[in-house]
N, C-alpha and C positions, 0 to 999 in steps of 0.2 A: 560497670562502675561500682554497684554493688558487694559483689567479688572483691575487690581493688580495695573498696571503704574497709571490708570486714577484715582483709587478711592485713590491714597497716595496725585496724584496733586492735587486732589480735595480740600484733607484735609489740602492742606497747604494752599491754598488760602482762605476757609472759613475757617478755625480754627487760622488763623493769622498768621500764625508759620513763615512764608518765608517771611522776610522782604528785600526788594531790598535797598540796600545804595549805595546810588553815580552814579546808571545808571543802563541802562537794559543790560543783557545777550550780549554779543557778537556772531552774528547768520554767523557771516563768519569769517574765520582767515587764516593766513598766515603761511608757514613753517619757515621763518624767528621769527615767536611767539615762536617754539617751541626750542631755541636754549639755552644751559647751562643758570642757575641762573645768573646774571649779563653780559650778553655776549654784546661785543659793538656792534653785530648784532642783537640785539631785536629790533622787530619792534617799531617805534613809534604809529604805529594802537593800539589803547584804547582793552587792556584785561580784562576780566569780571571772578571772581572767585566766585566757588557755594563753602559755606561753609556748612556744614552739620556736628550739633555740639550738644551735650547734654544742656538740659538746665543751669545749674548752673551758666557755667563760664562766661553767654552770657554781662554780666557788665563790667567784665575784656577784651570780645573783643573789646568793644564797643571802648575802650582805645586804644587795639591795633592796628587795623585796620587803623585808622589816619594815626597813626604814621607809618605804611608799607607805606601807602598809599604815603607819602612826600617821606620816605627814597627810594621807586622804583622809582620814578619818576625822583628826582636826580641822580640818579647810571644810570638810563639808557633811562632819557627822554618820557617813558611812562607812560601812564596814567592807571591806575587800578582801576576797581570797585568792589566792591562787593556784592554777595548776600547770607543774614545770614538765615539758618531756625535751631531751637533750639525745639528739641522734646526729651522725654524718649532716654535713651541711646541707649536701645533696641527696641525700632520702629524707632530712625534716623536710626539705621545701617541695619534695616530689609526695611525700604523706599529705602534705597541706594540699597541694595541686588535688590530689585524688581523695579530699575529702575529711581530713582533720580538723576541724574547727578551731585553730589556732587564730584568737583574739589579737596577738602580737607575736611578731616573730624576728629573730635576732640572727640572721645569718653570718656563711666565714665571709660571703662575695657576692657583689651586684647581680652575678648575671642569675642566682637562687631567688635573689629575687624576681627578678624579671620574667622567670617562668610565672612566677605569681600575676603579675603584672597581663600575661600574656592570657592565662586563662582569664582573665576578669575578674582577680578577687581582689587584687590591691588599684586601687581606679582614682586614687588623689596622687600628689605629687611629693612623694614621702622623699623625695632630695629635699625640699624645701625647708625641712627642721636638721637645726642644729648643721654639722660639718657636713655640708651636704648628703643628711643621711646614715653617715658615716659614725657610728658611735666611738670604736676604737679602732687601732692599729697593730701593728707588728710586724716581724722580719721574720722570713725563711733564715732558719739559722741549723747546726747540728748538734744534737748532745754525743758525748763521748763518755767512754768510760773512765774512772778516776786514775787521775795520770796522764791521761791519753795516750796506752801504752802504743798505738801504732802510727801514733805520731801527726793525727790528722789535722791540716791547718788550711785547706782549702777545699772546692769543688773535685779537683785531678785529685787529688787522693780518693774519692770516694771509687775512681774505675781503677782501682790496683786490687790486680787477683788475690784473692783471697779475702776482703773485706766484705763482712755480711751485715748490709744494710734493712733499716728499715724504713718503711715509709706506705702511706697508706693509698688506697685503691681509689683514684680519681673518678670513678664510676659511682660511687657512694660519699666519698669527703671531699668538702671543697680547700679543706688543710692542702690532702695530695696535689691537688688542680695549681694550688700555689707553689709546692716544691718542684712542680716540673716546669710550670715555666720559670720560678727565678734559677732554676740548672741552668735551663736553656738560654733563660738571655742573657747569663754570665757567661756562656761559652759564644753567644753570637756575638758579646760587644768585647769579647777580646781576652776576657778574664780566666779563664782558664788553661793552664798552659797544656801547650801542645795543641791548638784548636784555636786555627787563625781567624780573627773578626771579619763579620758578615760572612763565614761561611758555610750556607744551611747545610751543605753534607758533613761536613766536619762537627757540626753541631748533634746531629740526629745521629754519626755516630758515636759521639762522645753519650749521648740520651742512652743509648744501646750496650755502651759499656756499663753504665751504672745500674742499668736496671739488670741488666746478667745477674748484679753481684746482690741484687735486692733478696734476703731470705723471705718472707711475706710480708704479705700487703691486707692490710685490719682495713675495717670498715669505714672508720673515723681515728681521727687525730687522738682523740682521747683513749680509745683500743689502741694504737700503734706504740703511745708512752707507756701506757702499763705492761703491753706485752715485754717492752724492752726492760722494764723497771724490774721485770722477772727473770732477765738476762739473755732475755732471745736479740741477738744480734749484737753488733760490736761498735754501729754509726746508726743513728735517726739523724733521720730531716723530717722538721717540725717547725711548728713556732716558737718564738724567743720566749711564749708567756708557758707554755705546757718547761721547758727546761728551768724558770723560773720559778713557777708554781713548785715544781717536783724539788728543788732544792729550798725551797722555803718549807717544803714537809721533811727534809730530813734525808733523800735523794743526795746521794755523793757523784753522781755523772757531773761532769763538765760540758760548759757551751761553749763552741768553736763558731766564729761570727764567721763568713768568709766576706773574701773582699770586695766579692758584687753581689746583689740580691735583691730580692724585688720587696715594696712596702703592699704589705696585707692589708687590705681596708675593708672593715669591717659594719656592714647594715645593719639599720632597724628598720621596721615598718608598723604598722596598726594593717590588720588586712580588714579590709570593707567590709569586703560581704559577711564577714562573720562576727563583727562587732555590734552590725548592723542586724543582724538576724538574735543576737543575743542580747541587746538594748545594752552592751558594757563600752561604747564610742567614748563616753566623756571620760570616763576612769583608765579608758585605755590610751587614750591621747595622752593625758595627764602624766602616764609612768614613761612612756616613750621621751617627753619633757623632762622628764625628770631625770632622765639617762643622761642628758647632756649639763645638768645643774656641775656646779664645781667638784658640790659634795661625793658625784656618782663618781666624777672622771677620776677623782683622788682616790676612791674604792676600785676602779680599773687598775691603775698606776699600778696600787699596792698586789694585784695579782696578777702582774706580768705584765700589764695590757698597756700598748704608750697614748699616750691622752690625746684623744682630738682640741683637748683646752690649751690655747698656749701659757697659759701662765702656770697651768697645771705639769705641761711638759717642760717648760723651763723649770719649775721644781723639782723636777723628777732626772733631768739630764744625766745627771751623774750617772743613774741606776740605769741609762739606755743611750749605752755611745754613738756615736756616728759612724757611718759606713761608706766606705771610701767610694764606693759605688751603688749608691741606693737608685733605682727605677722605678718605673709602676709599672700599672698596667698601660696604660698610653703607650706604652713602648712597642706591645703586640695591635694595636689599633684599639683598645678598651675591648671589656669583656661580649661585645656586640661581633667582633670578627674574631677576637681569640680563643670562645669556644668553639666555632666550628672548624678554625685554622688547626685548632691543636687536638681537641677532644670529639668534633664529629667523626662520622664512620670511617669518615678518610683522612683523617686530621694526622695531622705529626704521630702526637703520642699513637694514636688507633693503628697509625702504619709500624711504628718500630717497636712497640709490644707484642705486637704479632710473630716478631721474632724471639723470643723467649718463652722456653720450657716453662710451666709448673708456674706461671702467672697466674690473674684471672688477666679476659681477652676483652 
């Protein structure tokens, strides 16, 4: 376990990932730290929050973060810092597992959490705040290149020869985990042409045509847009917020919605044990709250992300059309059977990657 702790530390500090804003760690604390969200007994001692968070939304914290920062400080006279590390959904929450002390952690999918859950670091009932948990959303969608010179306007075009796709490695990004099931449950519920509904073999080989055409597979959602952003490959599948984001920086690709896909949903949590071992419980509760304020969900909006708020999302409609085919997860039985139906050893995706050259397995 030791092993395991030293070589995740290692990779944050040379891989960049863990960035410190506003001060170092706080290495002592008080029980007065650990007293309710807002309590007029918080200490004024300076508290230090580890955030540990999927790549995507890391432009929208960047926002947020300020702004906790003034609002704690007013409410109760202390000072908060933070520190942000942003990796693959599924190695922040596998880093957390094996020993990162991530105070809060912002995952792409329940079930990143759940591993937490399972070791016993998150032990209260984090559905219970706000959208069941859920901070934000989003749609499996594709960017294209400007024009969209080969003309992509659904799923079936992504398995035509010659098309070099990207998309990221479901073994590391919970981004990937979402493009392979909304492929696949557009091709079981009918949506894909040539690839009759309800039919798993027709399904898994339609999985098998597209990933032939995949040129690589990055670690996280946020490596698979820039690779592309550099012109490697010709179609991503991604989220609707990385193609939004990228065109709000200046990014000419095009997004192509297709006509089925699955809705992303998107967790927070406080993890216990480490909140609890750091005395930062009240200040971390506090910003988790704070995530779901109007104010935060209107700073999501604005960087791709569709609002868990409705009044926030009907303000935003315009910017996030409707899908003639949207599902969840419920579709696969929730993420409780769809990772091991699709992503354990023998699951879907594990059996028909095995058939592909020059993957990772």
């Amino acid at each position: 376990m030791l092993k395991k702790f030293t070589a995740v530390f290692i990779l944050f500090i040379f891989a960049g990932v863990l960035a410190a804003c506003g001060g170092a760690a706080n290495s002592a604390t008080t029980p007065a730290e650990n007293q309710p969200a807002g309590s007029a007994a918080a200490s004024s001692k300076p508290v230090n929050l580890i955030l540990g968070a999927y790549t995507t939304p890391r432009e929208a914290y960047s926002e947020i973060i300020p702004l906790f920062k003034a609002q704690w400080r007013e409410k109760t006279g202390q000072e908060v810092t933070f520190e942000e590390s942003y990796l693959g959904s599924g190695a922040q929450s596998r880093a957390i597992a094996e020993g990162f002390e991530a105070d809060i952690t912002a995952l792409s999918l329940e079930a990143d959490i759940t591993r937490l859950e399972k070791a016993s670091l998150i032990t209260h009932d984090w559905r219970s705040v706000g959208a069941k948990g859920m901070v934000s959303t989003s749609i499996v969608v594709f960017g294209v290149r400007k024009g969209n010179p080969l003309g992509i306007k659904d799923w079936a075009d992504l398995a035509k020869p010659g098309v070099e796709v990207l998309t990221p490695n479901p073994k590391t990004s919970g981004g990937a985990m979402w493009n392979i099931l909304a492929l696949y449950g557009a091709a079981k519920r009918g949506f894909v042409e040539g690839v009759p509904k309800d039919d798993e073999a027709a399904a898994q080989a339609f999985l098998l045509a597209v990933l032939k055409n995949v040129k690589v597979m990055d670690k996280g959602a946020r490596e698979s847009i820039t690779n592309y952003e550099q012109g490697v490959g010709q179609v991503i599948i991604t989220y609707e917020n990385e193609i939004l984001v990228g065109q709000q920086g200046g990014q000419d690709y095009e997004m192509v919605i297709p006509r089925s896909t699955i809705l992303i949903e998107n967790p927070v949590a406080v993890v216990d044990t480490y909140v609890d071992k750091h005395g930062s419980r009240a200040a971390a509760e506090a910003f988790v709250e704070f995530l779901f304020s109007r104010e935060v969900q209107e700073i999501f909006a604005r960087h791709g992300l569709r609002s868990v708020d409705p009044e926030v999302a009907k303000a935003t409609a315009a910017q996030y059309p409707p899908v003639e085919d949207l599902f969840t997860i419920e579709y696969f039985g929730g993420w409780g059977q769809a990772t091991p139906d699709f992503f354990g050893d023998t699951g879907v995706y594990n059996r028909v990657i095995s058939g592909v050259q020059g993957l990772p397995q």
